[in-house]
C-alpha positions in Angstrom: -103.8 201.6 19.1 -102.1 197.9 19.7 -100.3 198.7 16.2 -99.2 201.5 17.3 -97.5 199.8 20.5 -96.5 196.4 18.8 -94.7 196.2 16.0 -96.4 194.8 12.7 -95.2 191.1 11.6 -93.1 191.3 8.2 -95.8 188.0 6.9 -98.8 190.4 7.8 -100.9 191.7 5.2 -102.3 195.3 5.5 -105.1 197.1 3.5 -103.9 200.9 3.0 -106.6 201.8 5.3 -104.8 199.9 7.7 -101.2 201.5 6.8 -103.1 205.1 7.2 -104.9 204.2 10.3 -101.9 202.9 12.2 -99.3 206.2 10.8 -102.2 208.1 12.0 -101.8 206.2 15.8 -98.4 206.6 15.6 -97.9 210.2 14.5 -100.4 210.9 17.3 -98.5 209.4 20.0 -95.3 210.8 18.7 -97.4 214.4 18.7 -99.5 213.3 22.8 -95.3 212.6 24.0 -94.0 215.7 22.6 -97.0 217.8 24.2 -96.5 216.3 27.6 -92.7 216.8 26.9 -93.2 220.0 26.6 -95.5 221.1 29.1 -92.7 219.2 31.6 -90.3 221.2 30.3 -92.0 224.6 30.2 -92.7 224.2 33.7 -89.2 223.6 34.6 -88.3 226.2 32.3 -86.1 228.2 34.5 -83.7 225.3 35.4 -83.7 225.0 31.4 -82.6 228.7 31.0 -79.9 228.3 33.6 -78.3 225.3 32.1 -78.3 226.3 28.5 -76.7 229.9 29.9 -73.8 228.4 31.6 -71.4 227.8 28.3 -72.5 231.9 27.9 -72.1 233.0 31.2 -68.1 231.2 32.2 -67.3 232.3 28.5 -68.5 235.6 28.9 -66.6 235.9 32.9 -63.8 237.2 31.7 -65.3 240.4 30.2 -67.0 241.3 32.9 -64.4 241.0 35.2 -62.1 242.9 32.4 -64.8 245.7 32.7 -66.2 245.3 29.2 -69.8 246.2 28.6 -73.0 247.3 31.2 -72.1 243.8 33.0 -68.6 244.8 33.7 -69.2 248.4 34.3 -71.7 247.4 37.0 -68.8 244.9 38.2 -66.1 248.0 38.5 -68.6 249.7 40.4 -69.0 246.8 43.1 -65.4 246.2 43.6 -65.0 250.5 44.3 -67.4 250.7 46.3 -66.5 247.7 48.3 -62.9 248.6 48.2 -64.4 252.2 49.5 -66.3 250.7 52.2 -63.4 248.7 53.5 -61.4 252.2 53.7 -63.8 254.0 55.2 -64.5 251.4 58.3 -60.8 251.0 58.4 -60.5 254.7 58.8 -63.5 254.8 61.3 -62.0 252.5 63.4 -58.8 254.5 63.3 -60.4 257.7 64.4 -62.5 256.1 67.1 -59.8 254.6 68.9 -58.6 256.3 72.4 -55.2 257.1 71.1 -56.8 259.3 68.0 -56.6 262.5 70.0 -60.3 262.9 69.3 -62.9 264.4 71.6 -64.5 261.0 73.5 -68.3 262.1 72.0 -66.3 262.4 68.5 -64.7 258.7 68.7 -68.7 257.7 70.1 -70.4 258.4 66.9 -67.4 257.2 64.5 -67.8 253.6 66.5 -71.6 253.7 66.7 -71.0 254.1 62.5 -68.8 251.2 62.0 -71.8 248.4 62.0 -73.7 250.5 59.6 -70.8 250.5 57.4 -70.0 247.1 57.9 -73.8 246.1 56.9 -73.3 247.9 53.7 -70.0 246.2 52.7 -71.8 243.3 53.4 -74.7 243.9 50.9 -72.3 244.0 48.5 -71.6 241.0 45.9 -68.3 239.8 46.0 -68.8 237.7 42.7 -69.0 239.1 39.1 -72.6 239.0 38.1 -73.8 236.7 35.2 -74.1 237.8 32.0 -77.3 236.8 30.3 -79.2 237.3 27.0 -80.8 240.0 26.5 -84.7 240.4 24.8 -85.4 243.2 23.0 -88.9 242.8 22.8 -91.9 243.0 25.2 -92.9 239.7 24.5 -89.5 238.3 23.6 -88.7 236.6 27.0 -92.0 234.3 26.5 -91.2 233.2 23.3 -88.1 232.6 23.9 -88.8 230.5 27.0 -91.7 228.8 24.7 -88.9 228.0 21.9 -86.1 226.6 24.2 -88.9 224.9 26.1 -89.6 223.2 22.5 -86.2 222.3 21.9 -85.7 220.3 25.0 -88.9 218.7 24.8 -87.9 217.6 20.7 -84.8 216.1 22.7 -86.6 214.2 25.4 -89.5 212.9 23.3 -87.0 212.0 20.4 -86.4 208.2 21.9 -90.2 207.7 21.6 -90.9 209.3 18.3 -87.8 207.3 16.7 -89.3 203.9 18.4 -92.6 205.1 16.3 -90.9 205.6 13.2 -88.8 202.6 13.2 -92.1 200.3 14.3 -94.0 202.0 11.4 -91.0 200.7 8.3 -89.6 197.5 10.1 -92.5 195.5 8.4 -90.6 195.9 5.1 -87.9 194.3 6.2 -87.7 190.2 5.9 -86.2 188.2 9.2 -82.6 188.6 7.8 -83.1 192.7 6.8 -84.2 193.0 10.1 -81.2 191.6 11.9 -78.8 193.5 9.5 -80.3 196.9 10.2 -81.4 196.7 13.4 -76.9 197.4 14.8 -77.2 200.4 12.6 -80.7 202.2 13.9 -79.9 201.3 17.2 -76.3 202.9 16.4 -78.2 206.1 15.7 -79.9 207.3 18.8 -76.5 206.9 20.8 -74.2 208.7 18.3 -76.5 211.4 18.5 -76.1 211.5 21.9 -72.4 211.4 21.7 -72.1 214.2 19.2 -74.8 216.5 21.5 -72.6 216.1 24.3 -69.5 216.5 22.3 -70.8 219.5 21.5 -72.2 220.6 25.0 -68.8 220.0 26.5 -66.6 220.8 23.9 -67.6 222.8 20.3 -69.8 225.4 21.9 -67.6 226.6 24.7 -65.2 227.1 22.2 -67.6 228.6 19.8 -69.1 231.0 22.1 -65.3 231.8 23.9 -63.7 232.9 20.6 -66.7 234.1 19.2 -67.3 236.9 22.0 -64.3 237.6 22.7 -63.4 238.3 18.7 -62.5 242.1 19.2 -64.9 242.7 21.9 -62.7 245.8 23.4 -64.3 247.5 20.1 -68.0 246.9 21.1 -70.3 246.7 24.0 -71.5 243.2 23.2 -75.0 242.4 23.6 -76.4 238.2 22.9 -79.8 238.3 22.2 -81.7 235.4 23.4 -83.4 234.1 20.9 -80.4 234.6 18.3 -78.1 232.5 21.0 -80.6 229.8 21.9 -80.6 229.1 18.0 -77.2 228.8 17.3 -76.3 226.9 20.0 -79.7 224.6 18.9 -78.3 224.2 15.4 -74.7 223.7 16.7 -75.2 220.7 18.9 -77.5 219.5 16.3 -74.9 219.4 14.0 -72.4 217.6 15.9 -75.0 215.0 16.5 -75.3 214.8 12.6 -71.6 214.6 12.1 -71.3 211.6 14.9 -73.8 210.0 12.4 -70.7 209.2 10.0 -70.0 205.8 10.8 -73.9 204.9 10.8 -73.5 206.3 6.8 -70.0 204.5 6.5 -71.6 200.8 7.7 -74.7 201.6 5.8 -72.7 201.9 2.3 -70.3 199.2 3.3 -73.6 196.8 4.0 -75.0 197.9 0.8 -71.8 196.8 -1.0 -71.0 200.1 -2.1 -67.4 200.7 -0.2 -65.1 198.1 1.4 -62.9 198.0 4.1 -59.5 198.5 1.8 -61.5 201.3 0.1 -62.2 202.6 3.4 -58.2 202.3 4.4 -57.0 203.8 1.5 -58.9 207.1 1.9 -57.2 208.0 5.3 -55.4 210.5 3.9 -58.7 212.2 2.2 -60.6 211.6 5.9 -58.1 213.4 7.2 -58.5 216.3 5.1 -62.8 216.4 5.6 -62.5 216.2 9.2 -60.1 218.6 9.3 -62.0 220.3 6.7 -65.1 220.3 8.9 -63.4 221.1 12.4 -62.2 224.4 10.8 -65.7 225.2 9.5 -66.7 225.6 13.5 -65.9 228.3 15.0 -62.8 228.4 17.2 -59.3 228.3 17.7 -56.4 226.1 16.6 -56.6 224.2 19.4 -60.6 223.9 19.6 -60.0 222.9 15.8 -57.9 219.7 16.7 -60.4 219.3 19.7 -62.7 218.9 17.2 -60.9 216.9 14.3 -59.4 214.4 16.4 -63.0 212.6 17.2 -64.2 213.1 14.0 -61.2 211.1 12.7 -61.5 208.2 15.5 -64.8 207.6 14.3 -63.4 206.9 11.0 -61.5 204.4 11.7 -63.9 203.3 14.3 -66.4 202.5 11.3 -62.8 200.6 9.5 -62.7 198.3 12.1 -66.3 197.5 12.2 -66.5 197.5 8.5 -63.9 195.3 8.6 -65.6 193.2 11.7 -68.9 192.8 9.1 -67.5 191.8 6.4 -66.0 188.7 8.0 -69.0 188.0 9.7 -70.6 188.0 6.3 -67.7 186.0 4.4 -68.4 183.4 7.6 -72.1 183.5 7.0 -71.8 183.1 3.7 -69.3 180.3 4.0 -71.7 178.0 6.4 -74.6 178.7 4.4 -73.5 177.2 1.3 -71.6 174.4 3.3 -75.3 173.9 4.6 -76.7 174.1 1.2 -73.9 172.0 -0.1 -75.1 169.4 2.5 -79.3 169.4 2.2 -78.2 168.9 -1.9 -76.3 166.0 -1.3 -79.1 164.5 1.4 -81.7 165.0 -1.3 -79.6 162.9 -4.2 -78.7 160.5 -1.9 -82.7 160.1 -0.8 -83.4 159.8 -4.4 -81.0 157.5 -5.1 -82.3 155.7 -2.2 -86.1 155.7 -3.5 -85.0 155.0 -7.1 -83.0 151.8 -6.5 -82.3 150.9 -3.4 -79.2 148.8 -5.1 -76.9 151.7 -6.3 -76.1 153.1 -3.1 -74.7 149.9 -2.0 
């Protein structure tokens, strides 16, 4: 268990019993965190629903409010009958006045109506109501709640599984490996997090905007739950894969494969992928250079600190072999010094 928490000296030797043994503790703490995750997030469940249904439900406001589908049929009913009720006390209180003309017992009854009828305007919502996902099944809504449950838990445990992962492979990695990787893998966890809430904020709003809205006077749109849960799983998942570029761009450059000019010269080509890959998304022109714009700053994000690591390298480089330069000349000089003590006079 103490290999599982510490991480294993790069000098230590391991029988592959031990390897087993400890990626055995490790995959079972990476399995205990994502159980308790989920069982957290299960029982918070309906806070989850709510906040993974708000890109569907502002996007899906305008329909509703337009009429379109059960939602907004329901929502045409509620403003006529409200609109109804607010005639019909008007009109009581019209009639129940003393200069109506009416018969006094007449103008009683219409006033003893008017707090009924206010009662009932007052039951009645003044808000469109939210659209939601439907299930089709009858045990759809708990597997649904089970599988958004799952992906929230995946996100919460994922700094403790990644801490396991990178404890079990940092022993193959000498002193110097260590201190050249180590930028890029703790690079990783926070571009993901950048890309997921790029995506939150930004790419599925969009998605889900143009994507119901795409000729919706023609159909009585219907989500279901566990089809929308998944695409907008496997859309901010992408986005956090896509915010892994520069992480893949500082890897090659560290591996000597690209440079920093090579990097410059293939602007214009960056240019065309991102823009490329923002039009692969769904949405709009203007969601599109929401979209490509980031992308692109990353790129020459990853330029500069390219750029930024291979001077640090050239420097490192430089004052090793001027230390090198200066331990060979020490040991001559000793020799000289132990050889004849004359000829470095």
């Amino acid at each position: 268990m103490a290999s599982a928490i510490r991480t294993i000296g790069h000098e230590d030797r391991l029988s592959l019993v031990d390897h087993l043994d400890e990626l055995r503790t490790r995959l079972l703490i990476s399995g205990v965190a994502l159980v308790v995750a989920f069982g957290v997030c299960f029982w918070q469940n309906h806070a989850l629903l709510r906040l993974i249904n708000e890109p569907f439900a502002k996007q899906t406001l305008a329909q509703v409010k337009r009429g379109n589908g059960p939602q907004g049929q329901t929502y045409l009913a509620q403003q006529g009958a409200l609109a109804l009720a607010r005639d019909t006390e008007a009109l009581a209180l019209t009639l129940s006045a003393p200069s109506s003309g009416l018969p006094a017992a007449t103008r009683a009854r219409l006033a003893a109506g008017i707090p009924r009828v206010r009662a009932d305007v007052a039951r009645i919502p003044r808000v469109p109501p939210a659209n939601k996902p439907v299930t089709l099944g009858i045990g759809e809504p708990l597997t649904t709640t089970l599988t958004v449950s799952l992906y929230f838990a995946l996100v919460f445990a994922l700094p403790l599984i990644l801490f396991e992962l990178y404890g079990f492979v940092l022993p193959a990695f000498s002193p110097l490996e260590r201190r050249a990787v180590l930028p890029l893998l703790l690079a990783i966890p926070f571009l993901f997090v950048a890309g997921v809430a790029f995506g939150w904020f930004v790419v599925l709003p969009a998605a889900v905007h143009f994507l119901l809205n795409f000729n919706s006077e023609e159909f009585n749109v219907l989500v279901q739950g566990n089809q929308y849960y998944k695409f907008a799983a496997t859309t901010l998942l992408a986005m956090g894969l896509v915010f892994q570029v520069p992480v893949a761009i500082l890897a090659l450059v560290r591996a000597g494969i690209l440079t920093p000019a090579q990097l410059r010269r293939g602007r214009r080509y960056a240019i065309v992928v991102c823009a490329a890959v923002a039009a692969f998304l769904p949405g709009d022109l203007v969601t599109m250079l929401l979209e490509a714009i980031p992308l692109y700053v990353l790129y020459e994000a990853s330029i500069l600190l390219a750029a930024f690591m291979t001077r640090r390298a050239a420097k490192r480089e430089v004052h090793t072999a001027a230390q090198s330069h200066t331990t060979e000349s020490h040991s001559v000089q000793t020799i000289i010094d132990h050889t004849d003590p004359g000829l470095s006079e």
